[in-house]
VEXKEGU-497248 format. One record per residue (C-alpha): residue number from 1; residue in one letter; x, y, z. Coordinates in nm, 2 decimals. Example, Ala and Ser with C-alpha at 12.3 -4.5 7.8 and 13.67 -1.06 7.14 Angstrom:
resi, resn, x, y, z
1, A, 1.23, -0.45, 0.78;
2, S, 1.37, -0.11, 0.71;
end
This chain:
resi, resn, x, y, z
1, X, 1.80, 1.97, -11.24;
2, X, 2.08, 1.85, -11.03;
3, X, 2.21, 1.51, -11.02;
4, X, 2.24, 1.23, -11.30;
5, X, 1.98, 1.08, -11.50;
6, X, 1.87, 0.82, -11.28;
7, X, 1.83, 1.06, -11.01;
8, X, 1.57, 1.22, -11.22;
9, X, 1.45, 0.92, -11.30;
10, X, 1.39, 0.85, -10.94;
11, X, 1.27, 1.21, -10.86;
12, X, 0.97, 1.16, -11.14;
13, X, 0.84, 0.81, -11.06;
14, X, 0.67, 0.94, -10.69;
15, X, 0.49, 1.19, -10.95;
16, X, 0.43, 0.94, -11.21;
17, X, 0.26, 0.69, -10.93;
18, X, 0.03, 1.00, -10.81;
19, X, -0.09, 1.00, -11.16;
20, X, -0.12, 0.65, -11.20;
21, X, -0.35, 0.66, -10.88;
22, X, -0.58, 0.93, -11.08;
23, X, -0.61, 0.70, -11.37;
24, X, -0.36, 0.87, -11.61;
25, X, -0.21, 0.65, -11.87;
26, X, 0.06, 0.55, -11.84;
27, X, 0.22, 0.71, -12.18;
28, X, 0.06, 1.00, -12.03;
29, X, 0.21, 1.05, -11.77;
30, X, 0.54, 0.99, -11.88;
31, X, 0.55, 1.27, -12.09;
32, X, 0.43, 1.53, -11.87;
33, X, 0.68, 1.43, -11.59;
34, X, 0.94, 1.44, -11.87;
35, X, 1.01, 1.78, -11.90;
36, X, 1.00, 1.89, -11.55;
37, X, 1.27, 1.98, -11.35;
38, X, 1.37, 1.94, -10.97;
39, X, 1.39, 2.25, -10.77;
40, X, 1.49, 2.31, -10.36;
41, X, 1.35, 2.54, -10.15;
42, X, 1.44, 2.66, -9.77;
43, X, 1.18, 2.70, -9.52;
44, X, 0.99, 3.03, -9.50;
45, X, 1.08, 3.09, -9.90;
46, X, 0.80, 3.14, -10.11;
47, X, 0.74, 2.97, -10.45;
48, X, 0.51, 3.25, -10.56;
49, X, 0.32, 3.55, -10.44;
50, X, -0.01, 3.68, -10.47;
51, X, -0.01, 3.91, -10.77;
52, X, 0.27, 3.67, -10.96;
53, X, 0.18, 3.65, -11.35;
54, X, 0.21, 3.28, -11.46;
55, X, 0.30, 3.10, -11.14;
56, X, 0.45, 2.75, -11.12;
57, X, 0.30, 2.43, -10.97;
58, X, 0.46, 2.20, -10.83;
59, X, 0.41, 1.84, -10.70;
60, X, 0.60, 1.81, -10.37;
61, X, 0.86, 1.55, -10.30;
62, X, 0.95, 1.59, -9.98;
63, X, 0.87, 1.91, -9.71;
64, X, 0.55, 2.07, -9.62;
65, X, 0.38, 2.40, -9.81;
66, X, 0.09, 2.64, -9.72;
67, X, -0.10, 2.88, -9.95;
68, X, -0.21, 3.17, -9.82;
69, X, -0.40, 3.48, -9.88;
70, X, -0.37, 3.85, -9.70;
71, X, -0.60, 4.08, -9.68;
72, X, -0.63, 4.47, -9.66;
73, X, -0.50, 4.50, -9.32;
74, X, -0.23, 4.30, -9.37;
75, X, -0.35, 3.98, -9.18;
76, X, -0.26, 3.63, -9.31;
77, X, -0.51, 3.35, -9.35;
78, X, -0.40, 2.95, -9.48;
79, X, -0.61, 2.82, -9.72;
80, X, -0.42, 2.52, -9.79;
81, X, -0.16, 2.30, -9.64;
82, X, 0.02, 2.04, -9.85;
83, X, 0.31, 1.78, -9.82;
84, X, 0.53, 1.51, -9.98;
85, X, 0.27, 1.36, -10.30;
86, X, 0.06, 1.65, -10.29;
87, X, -0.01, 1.92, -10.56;
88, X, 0.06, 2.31, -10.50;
89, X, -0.03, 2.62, -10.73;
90, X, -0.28, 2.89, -10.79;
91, X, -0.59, 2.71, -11.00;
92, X, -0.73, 3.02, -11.11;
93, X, -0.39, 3.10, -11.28;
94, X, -0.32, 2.76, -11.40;
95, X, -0.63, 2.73, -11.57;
96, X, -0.69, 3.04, -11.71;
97, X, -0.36, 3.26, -11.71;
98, X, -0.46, 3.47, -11.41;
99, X, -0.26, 3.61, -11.20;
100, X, -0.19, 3.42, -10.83;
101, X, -0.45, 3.47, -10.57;
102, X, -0.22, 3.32, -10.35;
103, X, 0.14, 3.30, -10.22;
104, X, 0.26, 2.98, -10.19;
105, X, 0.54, 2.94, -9.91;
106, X, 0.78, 2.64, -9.77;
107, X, 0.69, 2.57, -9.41;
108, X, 0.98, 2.30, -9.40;
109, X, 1.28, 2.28, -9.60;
110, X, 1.14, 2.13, -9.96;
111, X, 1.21, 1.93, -10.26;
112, X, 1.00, 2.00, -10.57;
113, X, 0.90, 1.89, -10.92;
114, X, 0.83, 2.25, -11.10;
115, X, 0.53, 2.26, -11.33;
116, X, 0.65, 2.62, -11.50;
117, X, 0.44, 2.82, -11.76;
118, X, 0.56, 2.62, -12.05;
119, X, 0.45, 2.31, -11.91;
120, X, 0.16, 2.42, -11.87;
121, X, 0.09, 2.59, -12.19;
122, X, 0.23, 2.25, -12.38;
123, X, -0.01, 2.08, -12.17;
124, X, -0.28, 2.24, -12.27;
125, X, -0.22, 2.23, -12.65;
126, X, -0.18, 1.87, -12.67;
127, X, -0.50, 1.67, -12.59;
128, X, -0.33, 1.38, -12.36;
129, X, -0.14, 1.61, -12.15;
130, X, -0.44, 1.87, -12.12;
131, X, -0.65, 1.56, -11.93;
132, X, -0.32, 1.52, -11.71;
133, X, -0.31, 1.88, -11.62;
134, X, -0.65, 1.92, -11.55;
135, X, -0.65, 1.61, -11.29;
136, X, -0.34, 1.80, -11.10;
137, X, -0.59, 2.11, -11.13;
138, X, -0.92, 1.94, -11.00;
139, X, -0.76, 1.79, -10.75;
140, X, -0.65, 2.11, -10.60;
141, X, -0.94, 2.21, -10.64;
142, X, -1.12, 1.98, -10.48;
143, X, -0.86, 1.93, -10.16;
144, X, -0.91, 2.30, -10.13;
145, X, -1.27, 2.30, -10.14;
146, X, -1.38, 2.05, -9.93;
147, X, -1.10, 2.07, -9.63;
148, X, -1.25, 2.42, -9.58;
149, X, -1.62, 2.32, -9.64;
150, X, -1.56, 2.06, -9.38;
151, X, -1.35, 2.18, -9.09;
152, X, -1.48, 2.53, -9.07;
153, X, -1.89, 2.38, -8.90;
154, X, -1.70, 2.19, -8.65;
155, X, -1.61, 2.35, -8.32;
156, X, -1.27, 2.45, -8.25;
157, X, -1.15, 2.10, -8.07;
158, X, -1.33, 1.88, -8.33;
159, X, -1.13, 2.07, -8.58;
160, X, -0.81, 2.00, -8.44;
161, X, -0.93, 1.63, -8.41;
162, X, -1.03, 1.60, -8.78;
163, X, -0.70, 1.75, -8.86;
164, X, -0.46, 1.53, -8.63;
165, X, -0.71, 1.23, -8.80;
166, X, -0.63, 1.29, -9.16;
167, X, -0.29, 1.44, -9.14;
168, X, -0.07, 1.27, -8.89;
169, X, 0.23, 1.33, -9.04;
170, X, 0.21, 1.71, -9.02;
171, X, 0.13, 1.76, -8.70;
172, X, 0.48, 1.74, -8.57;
173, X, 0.63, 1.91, -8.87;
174, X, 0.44, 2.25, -8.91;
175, X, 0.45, 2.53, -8.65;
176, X, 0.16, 2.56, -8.38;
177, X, 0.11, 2.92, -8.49;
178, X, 0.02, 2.81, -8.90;
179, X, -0.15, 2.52, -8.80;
180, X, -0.40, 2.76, -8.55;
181, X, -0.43, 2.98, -8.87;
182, X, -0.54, 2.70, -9.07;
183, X, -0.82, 2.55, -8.87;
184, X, -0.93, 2.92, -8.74;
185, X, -0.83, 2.94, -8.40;
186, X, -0.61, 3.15, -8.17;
187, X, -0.27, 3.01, -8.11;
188, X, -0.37, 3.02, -7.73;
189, X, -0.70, 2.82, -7.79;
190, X, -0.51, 2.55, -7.97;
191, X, -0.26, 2.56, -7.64;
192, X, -0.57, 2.49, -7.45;
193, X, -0.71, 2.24, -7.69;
194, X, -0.39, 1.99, -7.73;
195, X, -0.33, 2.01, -7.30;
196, X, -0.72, 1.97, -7.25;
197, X, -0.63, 1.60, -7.51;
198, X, -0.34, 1.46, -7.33;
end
């Protein structure tokens, strides 16, 4: 990692409070942000691809991310859209050594704390750590899960209003064309949508 010890020091305690708000002990969490390691990434490069055996998480410091999956003609569709305290990885492959069903890309320029395969395998061995990992896991999990479940019923313009309600951060900071892919609608529809709302 780059920088001095207190810069590490300061790079782990955004992590450590995320795990704190999950109800990881304290002890706990310090020894599973101990070993991790800062990495940066530019926009548009990809943390992993679909098909990658063992792929990192991360927990994201600063920057926004997407996961996304392509089908057989070539087409991309987001799954998941995450930003500075959030989570990011494949759950399938953390859990259970799979390989990624998902490439996981940097929509903005980003800062990350890297979960790699040795973390992960550590974490699972040792009984305190296993309990960490699994709350970064489930909670993927569970984002994923519901923001789908939820916005996919509403009509188009009620989801871009449940979006711009939960995450008003983003919606200056991603392009028009990913955010469209996300809730499932045409580029052109969410033109319409955001000059029918002014």
């Amino acid at each position: 990692m780059r920088g001095d010890t207190k810069m590490e020091t300061d790079n782990h305690q955004p992590l450590k409070e995320e795990l704190l708000k999950f109800g990881v002990p304290p002890e706990s969490a310090d020894i599973f942000t101990a070993g991790l390691s800062g990495k940066s990434y530019q926009a548009k490069e990809e943390m992993f691809v679909e098909g990658d055996k063992y792929p990192d998480a991360a927990f994201i410091l600063s920057g926004y991310m997407r996961l996304y999956v392509t089908d057989a003609e070539g087409d991309i569709t987001t799954r998941l859209l995450a930003g500075p305290g959030d989570f990011i990885g494949c759950i399938m492959a953390t859990l259970y050594d799979r390989e990624a069903q998902y490439t996981a890309e940097c929509i903005t320029d980003c800062e990350l704390l890297i979960v790699n395969k040795s973390t992960i395998s550590e974490a699972k061995e040792q009984v305190h750590t296993r309990a960490v990992l699994q709350d970064i896991v489930l909670h993927q999990m569970v984002k994923l899960m519901q923001e789908r479940a939820v916005m996919l019923p509403l009509k188009a313009t009620d989801r871009y209003l449940y979006f711009r309600k939960r995450y008003p951060e983003m919606m200056e900071r991603i392009p028009a064309g990913i955010l469209a892919n996300y809730i499932g609608v045409r580029p052109q529809s969410l033109s319409r949508i955001k000059q029918m709302l002014r």
